[in-house]
C-alpha positions as CSV (number, residue, x, y, z in Angstrom):
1,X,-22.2,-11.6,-42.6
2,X,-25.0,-9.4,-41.5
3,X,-26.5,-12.3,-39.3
4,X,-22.7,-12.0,-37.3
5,X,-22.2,-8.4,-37.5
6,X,-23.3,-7.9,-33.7
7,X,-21.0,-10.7,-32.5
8,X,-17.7,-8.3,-32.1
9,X,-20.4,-6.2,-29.7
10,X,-21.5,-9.3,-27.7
11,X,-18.1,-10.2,-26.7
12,X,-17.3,-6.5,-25.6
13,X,-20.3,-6.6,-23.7
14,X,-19.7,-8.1,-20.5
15,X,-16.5,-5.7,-20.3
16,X,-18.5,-2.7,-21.1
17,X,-21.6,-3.4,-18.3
18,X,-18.6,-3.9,-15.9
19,X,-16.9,-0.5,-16.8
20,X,-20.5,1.5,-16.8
21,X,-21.6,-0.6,-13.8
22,X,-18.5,-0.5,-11.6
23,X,-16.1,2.5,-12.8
24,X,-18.0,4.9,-15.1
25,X,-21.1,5.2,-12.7
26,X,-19.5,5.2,-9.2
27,X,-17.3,7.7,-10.7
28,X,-19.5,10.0,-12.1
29,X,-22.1,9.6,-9.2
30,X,-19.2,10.4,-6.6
31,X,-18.5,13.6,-8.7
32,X,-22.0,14.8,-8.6
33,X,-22.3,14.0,-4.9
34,X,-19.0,16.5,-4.3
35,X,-21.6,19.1,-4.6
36,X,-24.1,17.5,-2.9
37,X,-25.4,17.0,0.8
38,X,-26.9,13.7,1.1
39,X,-26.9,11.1,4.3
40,X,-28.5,7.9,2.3
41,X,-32.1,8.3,3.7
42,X,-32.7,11.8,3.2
43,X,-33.0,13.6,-0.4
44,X,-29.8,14.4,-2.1
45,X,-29.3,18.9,-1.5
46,X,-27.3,20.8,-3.3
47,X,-24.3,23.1,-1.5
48,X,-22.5,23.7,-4.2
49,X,-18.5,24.0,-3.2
50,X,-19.1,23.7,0.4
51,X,-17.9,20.2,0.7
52,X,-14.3,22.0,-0.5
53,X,-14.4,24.3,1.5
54,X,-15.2,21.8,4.5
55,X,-12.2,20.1,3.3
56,X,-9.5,22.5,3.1
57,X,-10.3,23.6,6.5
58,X,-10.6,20.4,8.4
59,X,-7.5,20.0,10.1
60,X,-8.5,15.9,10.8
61,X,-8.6,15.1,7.6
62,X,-5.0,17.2,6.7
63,X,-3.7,14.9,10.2
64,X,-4.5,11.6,8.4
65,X,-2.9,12.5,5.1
66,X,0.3,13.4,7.5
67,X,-0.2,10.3,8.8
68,X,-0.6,8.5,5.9
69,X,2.6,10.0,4.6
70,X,4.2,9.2,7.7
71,X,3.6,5.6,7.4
72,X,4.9,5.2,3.5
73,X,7.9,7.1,4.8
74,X,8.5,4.0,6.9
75,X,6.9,1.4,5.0
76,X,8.4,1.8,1.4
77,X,12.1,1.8,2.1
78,X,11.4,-1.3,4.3
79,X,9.5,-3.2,1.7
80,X,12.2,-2.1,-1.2
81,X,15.6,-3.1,1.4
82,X,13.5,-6.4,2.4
83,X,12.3,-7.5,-0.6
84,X,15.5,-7.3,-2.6
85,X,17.6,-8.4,0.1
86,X,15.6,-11.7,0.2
87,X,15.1,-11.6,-3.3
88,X,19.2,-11.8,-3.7
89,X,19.4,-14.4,-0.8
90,X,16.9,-16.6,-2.8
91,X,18.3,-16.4,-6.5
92,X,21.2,-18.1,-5.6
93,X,21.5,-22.0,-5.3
94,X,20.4,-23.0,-1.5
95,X,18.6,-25.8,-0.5
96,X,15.0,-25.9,-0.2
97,X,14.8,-23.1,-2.1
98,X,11.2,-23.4,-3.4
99,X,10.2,-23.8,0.1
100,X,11.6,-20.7,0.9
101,X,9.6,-19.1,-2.0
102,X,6.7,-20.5,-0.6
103,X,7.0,-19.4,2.8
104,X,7.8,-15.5,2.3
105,X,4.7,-15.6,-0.4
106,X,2.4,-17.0,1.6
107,X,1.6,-13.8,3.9
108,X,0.3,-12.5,0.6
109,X,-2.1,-14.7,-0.1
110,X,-3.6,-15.1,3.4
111,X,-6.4,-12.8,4.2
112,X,-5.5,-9.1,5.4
113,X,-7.7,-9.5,8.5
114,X,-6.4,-12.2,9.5
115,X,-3.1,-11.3,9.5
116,X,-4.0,-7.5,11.7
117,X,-5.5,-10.3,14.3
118,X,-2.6,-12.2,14.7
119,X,-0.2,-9.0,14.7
120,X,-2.8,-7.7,17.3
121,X,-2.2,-10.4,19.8
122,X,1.4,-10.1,19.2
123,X,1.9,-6.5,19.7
124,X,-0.5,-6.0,22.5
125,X,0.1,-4.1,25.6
126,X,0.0,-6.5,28.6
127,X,-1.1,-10.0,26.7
128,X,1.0,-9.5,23.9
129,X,3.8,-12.4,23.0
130,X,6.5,-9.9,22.2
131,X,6.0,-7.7,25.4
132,X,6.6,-10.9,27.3
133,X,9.5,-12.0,25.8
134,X,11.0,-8.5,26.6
135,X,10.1,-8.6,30.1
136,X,11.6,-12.3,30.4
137,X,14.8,-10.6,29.5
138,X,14.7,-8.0,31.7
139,X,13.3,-5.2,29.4
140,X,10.2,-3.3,29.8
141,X,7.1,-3.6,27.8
142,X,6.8,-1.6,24.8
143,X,3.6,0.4,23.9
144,X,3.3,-1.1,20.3
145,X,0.3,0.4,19.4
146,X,-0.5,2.3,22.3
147,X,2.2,4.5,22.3
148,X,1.3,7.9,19.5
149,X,5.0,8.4,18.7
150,X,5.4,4.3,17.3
151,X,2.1,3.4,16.7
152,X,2.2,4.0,13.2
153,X,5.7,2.3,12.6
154,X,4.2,-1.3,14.1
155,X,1.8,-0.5,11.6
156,X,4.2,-0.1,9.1
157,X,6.4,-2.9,10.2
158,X,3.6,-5.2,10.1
159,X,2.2,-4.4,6.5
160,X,6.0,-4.8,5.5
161,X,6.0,-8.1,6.5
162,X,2.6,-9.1,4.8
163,X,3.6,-7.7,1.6
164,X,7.0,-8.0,1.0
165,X,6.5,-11.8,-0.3
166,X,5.0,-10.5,-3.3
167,X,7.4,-7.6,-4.3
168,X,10.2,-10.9,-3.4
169,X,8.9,-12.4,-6.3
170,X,8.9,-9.1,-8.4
171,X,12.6,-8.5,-8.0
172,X,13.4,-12.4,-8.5
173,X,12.0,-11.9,-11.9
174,X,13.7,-8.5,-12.5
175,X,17.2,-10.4,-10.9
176,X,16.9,-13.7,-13.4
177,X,16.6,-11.4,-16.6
178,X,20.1,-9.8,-15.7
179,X,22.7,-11.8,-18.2
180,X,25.2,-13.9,-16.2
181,X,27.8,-13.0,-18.7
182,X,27.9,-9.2,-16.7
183,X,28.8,-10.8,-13.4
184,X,31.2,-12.7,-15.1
185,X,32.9,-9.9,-16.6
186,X,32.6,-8.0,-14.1
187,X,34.6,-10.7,-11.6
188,X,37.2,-11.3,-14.0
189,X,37.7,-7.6,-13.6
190,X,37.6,-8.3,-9.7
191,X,34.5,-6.1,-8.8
192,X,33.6,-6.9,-5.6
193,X,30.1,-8.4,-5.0
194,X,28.5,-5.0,-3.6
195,X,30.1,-3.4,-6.6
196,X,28.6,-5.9,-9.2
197,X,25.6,-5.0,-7.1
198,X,25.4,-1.2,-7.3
199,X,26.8,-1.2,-11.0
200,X,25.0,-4.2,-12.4
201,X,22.3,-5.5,-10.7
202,X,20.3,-2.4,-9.9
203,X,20.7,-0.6,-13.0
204,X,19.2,-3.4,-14.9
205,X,16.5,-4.1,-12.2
206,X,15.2,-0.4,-12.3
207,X,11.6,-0.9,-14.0
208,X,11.3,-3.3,-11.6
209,X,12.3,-1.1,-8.6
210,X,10.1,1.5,-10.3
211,X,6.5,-0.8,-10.5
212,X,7.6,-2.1,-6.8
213,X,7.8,1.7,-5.4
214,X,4.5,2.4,-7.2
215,X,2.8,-0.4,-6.1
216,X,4.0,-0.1,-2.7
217,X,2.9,3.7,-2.9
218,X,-0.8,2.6,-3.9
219,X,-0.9,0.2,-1.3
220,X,0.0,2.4,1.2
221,X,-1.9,5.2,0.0
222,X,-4.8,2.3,0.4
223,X,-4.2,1.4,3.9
224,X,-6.9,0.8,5.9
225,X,-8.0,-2.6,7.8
226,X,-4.5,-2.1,9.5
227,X,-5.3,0.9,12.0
228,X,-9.6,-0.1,11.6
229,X,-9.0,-3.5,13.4
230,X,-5.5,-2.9,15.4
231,X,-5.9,1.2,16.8
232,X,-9.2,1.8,15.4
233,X,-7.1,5.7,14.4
234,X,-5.8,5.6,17.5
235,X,-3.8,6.5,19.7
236,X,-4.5,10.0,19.6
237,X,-5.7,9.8,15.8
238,X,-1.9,8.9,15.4
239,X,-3.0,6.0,13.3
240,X,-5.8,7.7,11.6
241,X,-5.4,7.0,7.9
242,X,-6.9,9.0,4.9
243,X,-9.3,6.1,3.9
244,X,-10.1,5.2,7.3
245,X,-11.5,8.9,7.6
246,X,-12.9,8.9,4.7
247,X,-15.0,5.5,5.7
248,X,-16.0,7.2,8.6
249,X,-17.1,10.3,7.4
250,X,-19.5,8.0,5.1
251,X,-20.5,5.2,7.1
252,X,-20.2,6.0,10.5
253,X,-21.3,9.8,9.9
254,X,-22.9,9.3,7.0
255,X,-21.6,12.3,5.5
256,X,-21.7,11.3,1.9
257,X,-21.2,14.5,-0.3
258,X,-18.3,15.0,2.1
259,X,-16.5,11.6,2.0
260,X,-17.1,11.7,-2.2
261,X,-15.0,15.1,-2.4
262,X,-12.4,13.5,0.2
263,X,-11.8,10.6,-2.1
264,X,-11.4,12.6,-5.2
265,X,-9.1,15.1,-3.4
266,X,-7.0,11.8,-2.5
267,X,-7.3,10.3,-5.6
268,X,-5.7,13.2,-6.8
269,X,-3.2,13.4,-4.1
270,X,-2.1,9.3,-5.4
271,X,-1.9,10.5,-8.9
272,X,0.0,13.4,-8.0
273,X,2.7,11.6,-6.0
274,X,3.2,8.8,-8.8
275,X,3.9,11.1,-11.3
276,X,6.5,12.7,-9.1
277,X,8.2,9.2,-8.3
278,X,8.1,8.6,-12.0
279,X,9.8,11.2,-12.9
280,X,12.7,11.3,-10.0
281,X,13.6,7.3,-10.8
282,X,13.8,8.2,-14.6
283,X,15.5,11.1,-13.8
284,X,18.3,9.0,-12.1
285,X,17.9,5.7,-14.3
């Protein structure tokens, strides 16, 4: 027994270097450098609350939450309506129905750059396939993501479109566990189907409408390569996302103290915002 009393430890052990290499460390080391003025090459300085006070008055930084905001405003109720209205068309019995499955997934799984490249070409200004197509049918071009007032929304549209595959497979899940015996019922009754919808099929489905609004929350609170490749913040900063200012702040200005109390302030700023959501869905489960 004593010879195997360390063997419990030595399967924790790759778990625990992970969580003090990866989590506990960057975390603690970003906490110290909120109060800190360092670039990378010169010596770490203390300021004290200066980096919070730097933030509460930068007006840049309070633009690219707005923005932020602006674009899961757009992007979430697109992503919920999309998703479960494919994930309805593919739970019933169609042909080629894995195919189907297939196709709206495999956006997901294909890499995030890529995808901003082709959306680039597609949205551009002059060369752009969908401006042509307008002007071959006697519209003017649009200024996708050269225009401030829809830059954002191509944005938005686009990440829809590379996401919603995997919150489609979400909702089928959440639409197989409903019993069939409800709908039964319920058309013996003679519910219409929108009303075997709204009384049924979302009430059961909530905890999965729930973990899809979160998700799609985090992931927009995460967005990034988006505006970096396609506006680069642009135009006008209308693009300018929270973590694409933050990046910048630390790796283009090398303002590290001040990009470390950015991210906790915004880290925050998720948390806070998920609770909220939590508590309105159960609130009106």
């Amino acid at each position: 027994m004593k010879k195997n009393k360390w063997l419990p430890y030595l399967f924790v052990a790759p778990y625990l270097i992970h969580f003090v290499v990866f989590v506990a460390f960057p975390v603690c080391f970003s906490l110290f450098l909120t109060f800190h003025k360092w670039n990378i090459i010169s010596p770490v300085e203390f300021v004290g609350t200066t980096n919070y006070s730097r933030m509460f008055n930068d007006r840049m930084f309070w633009k690219a939450i707005l923005n932020t905001l602006k674009f899961l405003v757009i992007h979430i109720p697109l992503q919920l309506i999309f998703a479960l209205a494919l994930a309805e068309f593919l739970n019933r019995k169609i042909k080629l129905q894995g195919f189907y499955r297939a196709a709206f997934f495999l956006p997901v799984i294909v890499s995030g750059v890529v995808v901003t490249i082709l959306w680039q070409q597609l949205l551009a200004f002059d060369s752009g396939i969908i401006n042509r197509l307008l002007v071959n049918i006697g519209f003017g071009k649009v200024g996708w993501l050269v225009d401030p007032d829809i830059a954002m929304g191509s944005i938005a549209v686009m990440a829809t479109w590379k996401n919603v595959g995997l919150y489609v497979i979400l909702f089928l899940v959440g639409l197989q566990t409903v019993p069939p015996s409800y709908y039964e019922a319920a058309e013996i009754e003679g519910a219409s189907h929108w009303q075997k919808f709204r009384h049924i099929t979302l009430p059961l489905i909530n905890p999965t409408i729930f973990m899809v609004v979160i998700l799609s929350t985090i992931g927009g609170f995460s967005l990034f390569i988006e505006p970096y490749i396609m506006t680069g913040g642009g135009p006008l900063n209308s693009t300018l996302s929270s973590v694409l200012y933050i990046y910048k702040q630390a790796f283009q200005y090398y303002h590290m103290g001040y990009s470390a109390t950015l991210g906790f302030f915004f880290a925050l700023l998720i948390l806070s915002v998920i609770i909220i959501q939590k508590k309105y869905i159960e609130t009106n489960d």
